[in-house]
MDAnalysis code that builds the backbone (N, CA, C; Angstrom):
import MDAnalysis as mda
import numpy as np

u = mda.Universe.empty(369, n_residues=123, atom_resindex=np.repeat(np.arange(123), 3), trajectory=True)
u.add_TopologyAttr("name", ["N", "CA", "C"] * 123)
u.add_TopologyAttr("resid", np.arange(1, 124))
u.add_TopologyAttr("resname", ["UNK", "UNK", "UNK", "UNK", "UNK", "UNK", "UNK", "UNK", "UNK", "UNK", "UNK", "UNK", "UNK", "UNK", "UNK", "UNK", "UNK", "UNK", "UNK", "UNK", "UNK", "UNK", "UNK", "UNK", "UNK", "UNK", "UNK", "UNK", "UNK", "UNK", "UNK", "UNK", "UNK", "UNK", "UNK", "UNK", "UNK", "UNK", "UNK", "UNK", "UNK", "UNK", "UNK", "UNK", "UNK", "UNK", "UNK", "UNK", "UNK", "UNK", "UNK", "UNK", "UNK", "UNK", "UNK", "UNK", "UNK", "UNK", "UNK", "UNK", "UNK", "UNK", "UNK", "UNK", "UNK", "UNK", "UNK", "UNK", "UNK", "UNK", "UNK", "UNK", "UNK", "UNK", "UNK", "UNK", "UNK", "UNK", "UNK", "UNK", "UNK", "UNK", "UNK", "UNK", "UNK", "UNK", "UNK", "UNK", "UNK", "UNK", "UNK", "UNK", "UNK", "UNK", "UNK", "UNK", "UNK", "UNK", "UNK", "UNK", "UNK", "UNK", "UNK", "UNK", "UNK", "UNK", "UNK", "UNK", "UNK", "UNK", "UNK", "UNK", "UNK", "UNK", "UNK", "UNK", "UNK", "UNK", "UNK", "UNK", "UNK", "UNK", "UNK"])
u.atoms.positions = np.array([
    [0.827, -1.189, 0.000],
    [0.000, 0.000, 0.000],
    [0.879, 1.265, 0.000],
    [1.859, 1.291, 0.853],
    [2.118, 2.301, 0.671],
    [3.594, 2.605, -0.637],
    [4.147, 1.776, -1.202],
    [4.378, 1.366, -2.291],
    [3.642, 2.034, -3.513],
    [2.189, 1.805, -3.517],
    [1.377, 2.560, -4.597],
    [1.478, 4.068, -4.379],
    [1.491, 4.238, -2.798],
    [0.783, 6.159, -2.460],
    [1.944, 6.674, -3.239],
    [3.315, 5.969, -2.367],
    [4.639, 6.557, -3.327],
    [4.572, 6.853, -4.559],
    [4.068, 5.709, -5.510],
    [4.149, 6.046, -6.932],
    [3.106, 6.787, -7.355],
    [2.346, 6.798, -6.856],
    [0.787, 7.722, -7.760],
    [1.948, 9.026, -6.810],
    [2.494, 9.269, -6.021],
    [2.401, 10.666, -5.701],
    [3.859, 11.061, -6.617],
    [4.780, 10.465, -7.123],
    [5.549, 10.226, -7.465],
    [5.367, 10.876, -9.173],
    [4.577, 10.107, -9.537],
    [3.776, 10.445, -10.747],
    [3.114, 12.164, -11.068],
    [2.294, 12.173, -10.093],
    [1.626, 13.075, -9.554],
    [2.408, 14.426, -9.866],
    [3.557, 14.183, -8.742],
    [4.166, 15.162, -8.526],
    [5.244, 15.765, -9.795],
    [5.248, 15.009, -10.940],
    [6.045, 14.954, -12.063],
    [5.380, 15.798, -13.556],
    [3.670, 14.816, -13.219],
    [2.870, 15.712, -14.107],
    [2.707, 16.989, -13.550],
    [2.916, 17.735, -12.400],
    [2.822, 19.086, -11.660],
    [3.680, 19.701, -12.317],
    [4.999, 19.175, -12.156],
    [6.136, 20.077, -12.361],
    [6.364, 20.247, -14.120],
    [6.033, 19.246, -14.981],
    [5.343, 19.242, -16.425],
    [4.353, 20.158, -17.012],
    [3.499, 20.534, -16.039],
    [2.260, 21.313, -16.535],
    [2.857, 22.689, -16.255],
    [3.140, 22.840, -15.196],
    [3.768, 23.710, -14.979],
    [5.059, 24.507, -16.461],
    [5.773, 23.372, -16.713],
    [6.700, 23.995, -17.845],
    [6.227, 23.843, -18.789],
    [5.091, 23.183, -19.249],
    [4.570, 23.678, -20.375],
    [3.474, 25.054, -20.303],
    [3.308, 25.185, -19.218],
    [2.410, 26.238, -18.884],
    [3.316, 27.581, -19.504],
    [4.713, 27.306, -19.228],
    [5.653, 28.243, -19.194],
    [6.259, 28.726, -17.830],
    [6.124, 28.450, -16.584],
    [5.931, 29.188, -15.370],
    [7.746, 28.738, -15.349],
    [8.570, 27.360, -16.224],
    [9.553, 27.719, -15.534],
    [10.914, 27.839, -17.024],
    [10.076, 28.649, -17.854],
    [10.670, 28.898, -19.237],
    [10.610, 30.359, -19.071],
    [12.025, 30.708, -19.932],
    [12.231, 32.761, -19.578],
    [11.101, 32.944, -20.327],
    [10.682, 34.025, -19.976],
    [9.528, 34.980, -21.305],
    [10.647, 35.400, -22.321],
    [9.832, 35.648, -23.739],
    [10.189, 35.668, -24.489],
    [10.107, 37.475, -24.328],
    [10.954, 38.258, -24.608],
    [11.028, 39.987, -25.225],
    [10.262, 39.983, -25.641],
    [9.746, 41.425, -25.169],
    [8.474, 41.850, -25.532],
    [8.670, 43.265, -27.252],
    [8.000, 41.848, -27.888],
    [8.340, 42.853, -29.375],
    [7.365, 43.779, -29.932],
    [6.547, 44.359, -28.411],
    [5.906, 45.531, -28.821],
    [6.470, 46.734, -28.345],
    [7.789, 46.441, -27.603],
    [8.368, 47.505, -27.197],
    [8.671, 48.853, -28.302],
    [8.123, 50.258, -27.769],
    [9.167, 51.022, -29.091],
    [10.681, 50.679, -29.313],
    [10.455, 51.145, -30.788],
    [11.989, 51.462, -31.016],
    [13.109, 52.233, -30.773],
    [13.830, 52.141, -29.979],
    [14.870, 52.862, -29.705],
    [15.050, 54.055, -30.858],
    [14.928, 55.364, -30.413],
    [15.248, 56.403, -31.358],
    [16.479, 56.736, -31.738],
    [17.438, 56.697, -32.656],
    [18.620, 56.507, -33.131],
    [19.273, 57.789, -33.336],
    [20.478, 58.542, -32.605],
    [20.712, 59.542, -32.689],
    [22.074, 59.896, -33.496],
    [21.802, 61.270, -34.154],
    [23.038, 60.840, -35.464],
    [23.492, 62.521, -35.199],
    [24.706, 62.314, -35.363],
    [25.646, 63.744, -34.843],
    [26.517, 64.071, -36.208],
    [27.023, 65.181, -36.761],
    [27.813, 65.569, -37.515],
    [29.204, 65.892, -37.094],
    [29.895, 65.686, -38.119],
    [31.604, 65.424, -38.008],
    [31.649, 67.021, -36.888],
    [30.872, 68.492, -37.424],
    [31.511, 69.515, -36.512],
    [30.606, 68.910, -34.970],
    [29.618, 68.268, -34.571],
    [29.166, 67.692, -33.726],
    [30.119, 67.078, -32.782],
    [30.850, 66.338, -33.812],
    [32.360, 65.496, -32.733],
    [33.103, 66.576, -32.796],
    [33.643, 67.581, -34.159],
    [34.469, 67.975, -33.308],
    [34.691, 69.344, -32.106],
    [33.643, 69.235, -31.622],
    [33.422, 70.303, -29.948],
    [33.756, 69.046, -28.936],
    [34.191, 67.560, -29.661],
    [34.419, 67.337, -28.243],
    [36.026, 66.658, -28.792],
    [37.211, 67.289, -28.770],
    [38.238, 67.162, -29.156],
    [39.877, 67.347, -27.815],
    [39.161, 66.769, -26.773],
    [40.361, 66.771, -25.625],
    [40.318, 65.594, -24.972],
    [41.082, 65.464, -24.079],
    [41.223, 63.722, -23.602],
    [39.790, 64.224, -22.212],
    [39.740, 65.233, -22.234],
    [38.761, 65.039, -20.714],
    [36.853, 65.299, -21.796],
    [37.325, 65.003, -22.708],
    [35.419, 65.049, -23.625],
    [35.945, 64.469, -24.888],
    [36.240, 62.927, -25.259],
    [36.539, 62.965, -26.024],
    [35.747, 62.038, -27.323],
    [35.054, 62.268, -28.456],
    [34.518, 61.954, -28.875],
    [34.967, 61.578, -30.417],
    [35.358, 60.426, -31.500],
    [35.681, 60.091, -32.551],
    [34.510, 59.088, -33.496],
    [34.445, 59.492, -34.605],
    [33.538, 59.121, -35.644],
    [34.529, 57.718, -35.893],
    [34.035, 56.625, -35.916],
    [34.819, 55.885, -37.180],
    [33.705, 54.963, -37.695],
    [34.269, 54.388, -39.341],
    [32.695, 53.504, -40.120],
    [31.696, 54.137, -39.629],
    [31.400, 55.677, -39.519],
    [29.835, 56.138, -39.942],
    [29.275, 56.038, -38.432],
    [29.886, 55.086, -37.395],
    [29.549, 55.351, -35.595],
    [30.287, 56.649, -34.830],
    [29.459, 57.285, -34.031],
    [30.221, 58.053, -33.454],
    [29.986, 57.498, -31.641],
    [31.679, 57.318, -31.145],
    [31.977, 57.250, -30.281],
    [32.437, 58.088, -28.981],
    [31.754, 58.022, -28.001],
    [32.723, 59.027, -26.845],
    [33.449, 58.029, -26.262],
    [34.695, 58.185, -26.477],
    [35.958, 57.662, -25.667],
    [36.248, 57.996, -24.228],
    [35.878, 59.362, -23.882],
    [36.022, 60.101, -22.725],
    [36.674, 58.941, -21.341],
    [35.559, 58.001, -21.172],
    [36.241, 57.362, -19.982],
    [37.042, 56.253, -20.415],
    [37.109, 55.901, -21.652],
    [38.227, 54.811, -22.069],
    [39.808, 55.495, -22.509],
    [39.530, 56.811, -22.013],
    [41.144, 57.361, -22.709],
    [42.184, 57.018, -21.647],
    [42.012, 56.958, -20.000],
    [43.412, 56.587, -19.228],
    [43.572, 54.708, -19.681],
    [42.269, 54.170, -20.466],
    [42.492, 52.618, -20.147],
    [43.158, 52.093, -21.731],
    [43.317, 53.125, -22.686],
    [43.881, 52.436, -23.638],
    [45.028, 52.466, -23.822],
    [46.328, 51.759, -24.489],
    [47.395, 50.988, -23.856],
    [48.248, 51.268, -24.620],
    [48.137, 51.857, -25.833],
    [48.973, 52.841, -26.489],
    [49.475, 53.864, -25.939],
    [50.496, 54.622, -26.277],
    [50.812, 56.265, -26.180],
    [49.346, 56.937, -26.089],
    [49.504, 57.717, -25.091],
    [48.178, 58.573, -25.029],
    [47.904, 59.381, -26.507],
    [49.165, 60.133, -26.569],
    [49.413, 61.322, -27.829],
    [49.094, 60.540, -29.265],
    [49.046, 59.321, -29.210],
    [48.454, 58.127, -30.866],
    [47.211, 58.508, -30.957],
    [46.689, 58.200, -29.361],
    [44.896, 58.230, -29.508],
    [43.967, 59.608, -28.921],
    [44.859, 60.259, -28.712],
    [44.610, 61.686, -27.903],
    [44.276, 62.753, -29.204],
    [45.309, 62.806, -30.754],
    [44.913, 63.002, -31.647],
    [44.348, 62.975, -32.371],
    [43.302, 61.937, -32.406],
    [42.061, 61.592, -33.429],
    [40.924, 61.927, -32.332],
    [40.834, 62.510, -31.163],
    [39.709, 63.023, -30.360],
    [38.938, 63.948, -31.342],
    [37.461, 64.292, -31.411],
    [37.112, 65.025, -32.281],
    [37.288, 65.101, -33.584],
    [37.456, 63.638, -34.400],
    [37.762, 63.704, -36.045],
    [37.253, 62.497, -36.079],
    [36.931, 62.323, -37.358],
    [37.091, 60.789, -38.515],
    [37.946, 60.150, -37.876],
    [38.179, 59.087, -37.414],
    [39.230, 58.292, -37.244],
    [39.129, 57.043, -37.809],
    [38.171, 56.904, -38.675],
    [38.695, 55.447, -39.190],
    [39.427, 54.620, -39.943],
    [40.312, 55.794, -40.800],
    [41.513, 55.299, -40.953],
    [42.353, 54.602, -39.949],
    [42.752, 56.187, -38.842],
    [43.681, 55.389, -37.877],
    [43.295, 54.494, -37.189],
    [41.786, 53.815, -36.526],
    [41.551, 52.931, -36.453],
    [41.662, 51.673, -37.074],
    [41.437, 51.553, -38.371],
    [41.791, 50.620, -39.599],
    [43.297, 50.445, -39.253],
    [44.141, 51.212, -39.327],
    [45.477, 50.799, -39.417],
    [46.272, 51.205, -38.209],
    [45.935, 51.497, -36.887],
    [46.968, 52.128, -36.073],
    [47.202, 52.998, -36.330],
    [47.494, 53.750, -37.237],
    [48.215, 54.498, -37.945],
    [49.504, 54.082, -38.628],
    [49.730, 52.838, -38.278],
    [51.573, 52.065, -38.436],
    [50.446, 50.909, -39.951],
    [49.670, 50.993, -40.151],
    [49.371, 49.554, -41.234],
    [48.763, 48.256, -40.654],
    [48.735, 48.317, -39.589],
    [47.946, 47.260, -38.716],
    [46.906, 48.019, -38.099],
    [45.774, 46.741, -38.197],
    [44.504, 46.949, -37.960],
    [44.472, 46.486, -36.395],
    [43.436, 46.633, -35.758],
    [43.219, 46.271, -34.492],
    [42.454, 45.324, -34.112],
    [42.408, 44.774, -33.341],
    [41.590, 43.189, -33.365],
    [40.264, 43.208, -32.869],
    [39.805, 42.222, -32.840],
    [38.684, 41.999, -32.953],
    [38.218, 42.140, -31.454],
    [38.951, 41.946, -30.674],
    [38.956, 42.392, -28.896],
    [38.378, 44.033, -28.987],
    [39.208, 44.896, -30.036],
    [39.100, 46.099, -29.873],
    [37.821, 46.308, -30.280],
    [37.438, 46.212, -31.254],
    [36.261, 46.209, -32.154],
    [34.566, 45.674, -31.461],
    [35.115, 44.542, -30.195],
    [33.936, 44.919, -29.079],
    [33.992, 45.396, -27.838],
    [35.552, 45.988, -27.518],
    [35.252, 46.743, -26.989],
    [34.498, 48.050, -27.115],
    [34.893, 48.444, -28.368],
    [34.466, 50.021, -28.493],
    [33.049, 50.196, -28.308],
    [32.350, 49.136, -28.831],
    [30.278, 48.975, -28.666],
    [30.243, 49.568, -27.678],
    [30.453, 49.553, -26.441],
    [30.067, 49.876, -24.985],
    [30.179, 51.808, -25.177],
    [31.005, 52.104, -26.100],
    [31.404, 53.375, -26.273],
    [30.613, 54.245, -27.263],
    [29.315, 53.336, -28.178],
    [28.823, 53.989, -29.124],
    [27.840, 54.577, -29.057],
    [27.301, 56.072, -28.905],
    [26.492, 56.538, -28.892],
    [25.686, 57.064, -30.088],
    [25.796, 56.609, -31.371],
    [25.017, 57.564, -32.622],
    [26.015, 57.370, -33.821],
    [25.029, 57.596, -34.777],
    [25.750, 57.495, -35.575],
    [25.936, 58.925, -36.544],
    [27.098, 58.829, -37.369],
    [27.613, 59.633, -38.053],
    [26.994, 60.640, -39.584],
    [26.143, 61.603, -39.572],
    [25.566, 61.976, -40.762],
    [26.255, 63.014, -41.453],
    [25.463, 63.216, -42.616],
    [26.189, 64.050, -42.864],
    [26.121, 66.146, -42.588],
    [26.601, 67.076, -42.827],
    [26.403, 67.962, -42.339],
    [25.013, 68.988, -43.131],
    [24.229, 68.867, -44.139],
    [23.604, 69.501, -44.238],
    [22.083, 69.258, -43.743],
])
């Protein structure tokens, strides 16, 4: 007898925790894709360049515009390499260092965390 209670509760307690995840109660929700859309903000090259010093520092490169401002004591170059493209186009010197080498792919997610808008043009 009590052999059976075990298994019917056993059972029991299996289809619970089943109904339950098909219910969804222990599956993430899915994003909610009625959220608005993020409004996308786009700055011009004289836009970046008002912010052209290591203490506001802001660079366009591929058409994103970036504020560097709090990544300028953490990057690992000469300050004066990356202190100069503050407030400009930089995606050349990004593309190449400035020396012909490109920067890796480490760099390339770092900078995301840094992107605020993208790059238009001035009229």
């Amino acid at each position: 007898m009590m052999r059976q209670l075990f298994n019917v509760s056993t059972i029991l307690f299996f289809l619970a925790i089943g109904g339950f995840w098909m219910a969804g109660v222990f599956v993430p929700e899915a994003p909610d894709t009625r959220a608005e859309a993020v409004r996308e903000v786009s700055y011009t090259l004289q836009d970046v360049a008002r912010h052209a010093t290591g203490r506001d520092c802001w660079m366009a490169i591929r058409g994103q515009v970036y504020d560097f401002t709090p990544y300028v004591p953490q990057h690992p170059a000469d300050p004066s390499l990356f202190l100069a493209w503050c407030g400009k186009e930089a995606t050349q010197a990004y593309l190449t260092k400035t020396k012909g080498r490109p920067h890796s792919p480490y760099a390339d997610q770092t900078m995301l965390k840094y992107r605020i808008g993208t790059l238009r043009s001035a009229n």
